[in-house]
C-alpha positions as CSV (number, residue, x, y, z in Angstrom):
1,X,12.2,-221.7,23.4
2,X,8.4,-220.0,23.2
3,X,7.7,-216.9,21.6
4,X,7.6,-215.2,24.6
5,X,10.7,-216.5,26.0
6,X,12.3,-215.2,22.8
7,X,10.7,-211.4,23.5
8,X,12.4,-211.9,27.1
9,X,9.8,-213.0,29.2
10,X,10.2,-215.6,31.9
11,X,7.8,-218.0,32.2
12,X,8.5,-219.4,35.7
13,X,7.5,-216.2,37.2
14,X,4.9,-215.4,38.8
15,X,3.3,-212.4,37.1
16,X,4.0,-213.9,33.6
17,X,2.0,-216.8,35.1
18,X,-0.7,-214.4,35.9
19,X,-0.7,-213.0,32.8
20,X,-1.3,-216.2,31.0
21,X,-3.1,-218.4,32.7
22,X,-4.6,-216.8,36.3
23,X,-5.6,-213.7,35.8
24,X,-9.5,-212.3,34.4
25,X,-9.1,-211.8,31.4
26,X,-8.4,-214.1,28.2
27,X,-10.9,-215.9,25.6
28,X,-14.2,-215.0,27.9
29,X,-12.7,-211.2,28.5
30,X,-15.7,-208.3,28.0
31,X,-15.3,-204.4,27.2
32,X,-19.0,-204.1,28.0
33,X,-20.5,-202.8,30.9
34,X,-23.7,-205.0,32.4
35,X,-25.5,-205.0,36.2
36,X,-25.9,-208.6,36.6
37,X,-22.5,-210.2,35.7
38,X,-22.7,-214.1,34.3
39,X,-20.7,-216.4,36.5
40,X,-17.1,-216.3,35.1
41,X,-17.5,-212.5,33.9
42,X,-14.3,-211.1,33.0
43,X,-15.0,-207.7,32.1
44,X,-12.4,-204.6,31.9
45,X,-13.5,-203.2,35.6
46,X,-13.0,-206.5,37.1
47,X,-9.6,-206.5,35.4
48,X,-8.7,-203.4,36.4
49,X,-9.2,-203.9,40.4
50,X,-7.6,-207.4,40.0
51,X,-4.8,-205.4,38.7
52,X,-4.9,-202.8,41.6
53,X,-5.1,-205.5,44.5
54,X,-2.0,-207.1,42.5
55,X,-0.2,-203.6,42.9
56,X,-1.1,-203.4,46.1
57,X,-0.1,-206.4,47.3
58,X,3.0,-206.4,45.1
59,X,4.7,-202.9,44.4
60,X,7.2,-204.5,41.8
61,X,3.7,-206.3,40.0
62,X,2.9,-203.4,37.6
63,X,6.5,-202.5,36.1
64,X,7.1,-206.4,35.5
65,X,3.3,-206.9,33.9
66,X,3.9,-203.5,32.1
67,X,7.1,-205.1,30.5
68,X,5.4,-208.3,29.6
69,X,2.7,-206.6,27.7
70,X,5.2,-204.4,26.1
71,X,6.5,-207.9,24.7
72,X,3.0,-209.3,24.7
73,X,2.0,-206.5,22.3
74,X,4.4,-207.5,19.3
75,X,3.2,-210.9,19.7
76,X,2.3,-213.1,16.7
77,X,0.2,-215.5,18.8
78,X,-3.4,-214.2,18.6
79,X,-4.1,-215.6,22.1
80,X,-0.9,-213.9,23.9
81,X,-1.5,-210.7,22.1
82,X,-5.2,-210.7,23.0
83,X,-4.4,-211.0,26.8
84,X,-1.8,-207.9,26.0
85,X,-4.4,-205.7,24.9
86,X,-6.9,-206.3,27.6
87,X,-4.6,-205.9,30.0
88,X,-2.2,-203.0,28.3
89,X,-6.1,-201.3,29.0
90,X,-5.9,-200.6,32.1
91,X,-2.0,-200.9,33.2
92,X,-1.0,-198.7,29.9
93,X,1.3,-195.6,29.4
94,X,1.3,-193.1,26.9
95,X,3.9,-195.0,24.9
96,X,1.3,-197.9,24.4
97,X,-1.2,-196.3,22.8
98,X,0.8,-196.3,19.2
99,X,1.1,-200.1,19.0
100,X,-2.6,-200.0,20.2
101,X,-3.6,-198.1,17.7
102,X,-1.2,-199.8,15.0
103,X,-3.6,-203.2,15.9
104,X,-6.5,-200.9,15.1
105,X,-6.1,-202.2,11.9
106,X,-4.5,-206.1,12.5
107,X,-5.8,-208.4,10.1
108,X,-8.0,-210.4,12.7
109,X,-10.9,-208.3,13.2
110,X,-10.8,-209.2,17.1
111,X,-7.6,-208.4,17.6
112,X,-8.4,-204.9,16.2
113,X,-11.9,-204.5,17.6
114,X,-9.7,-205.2,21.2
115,X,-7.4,-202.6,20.3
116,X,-10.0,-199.5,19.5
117,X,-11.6,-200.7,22.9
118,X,-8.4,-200.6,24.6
119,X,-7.4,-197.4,23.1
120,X,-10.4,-195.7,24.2
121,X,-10.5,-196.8,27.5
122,X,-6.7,-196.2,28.0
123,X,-6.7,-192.7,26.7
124,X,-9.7,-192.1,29.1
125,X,-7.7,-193.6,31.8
126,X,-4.4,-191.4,31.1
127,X,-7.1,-188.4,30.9
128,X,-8.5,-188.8,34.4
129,X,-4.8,-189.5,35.5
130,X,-3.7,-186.2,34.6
């Protein structure tokens, strides 16, 4: 049994497929904003409308991806709980900005430079939702 499996996560589904090996974001992932993109850019606006088509074209996507990260985010594996924060971002509510801000500090200084990024852009996102 993986981690994940363990945290409740199936991985023979589709959007826990997504989550780990199809969708933009993962080792090359960027916070920063640039005009001319490399090939392969995976930045958090990219992300972000991947993750709106996915809604759109799945209603069910976001409350199964936002249950993975929940998972995701308590995640030992530095790769898996990378991918959580990136993604927790821009499909986050309220309740994950604690755990964000408890990797603020994680031991792995990009794990916690992810998480401030994440928790500013998710409490920006939250603000313009209101």
């Amino acid at each position: 049994m993986t981690e994940m499996q363990s945290l409740g996560c199936d991985p023979a589904d589709d959007v826990w497929r997504w989550f780990t090996q199809n969708g933009p974001h993962g080792p090359n992932f960027t916070w920063s904003q640039t005009r001319q993109n490399p090939p392969g850019y995976a930045g958090v606006e990219h992300l972000d409308r991947n993750v709106k088509e996915k809604i759109d074209n799945d209603p069910a996507f976001l409350a199964k991806i936002q249950t993975i990260i929940k998972a995701a985010l308590l995640s030992t594996n530095l790769l898996v709980l990378s991918r959580a924060i990136q993604v927790a971002a821009v499909i986050g509510r309220q309740e994950d900005l604690t755990q964000l801000g408890v990797l603020t500090k994680h031991e792995n200084e990009s794990i916690a430079s992810d998480a401030r990024a994440a928790l500013f852009y998710l409490r920006k996102k939250l603000r313009s939702e209101k």
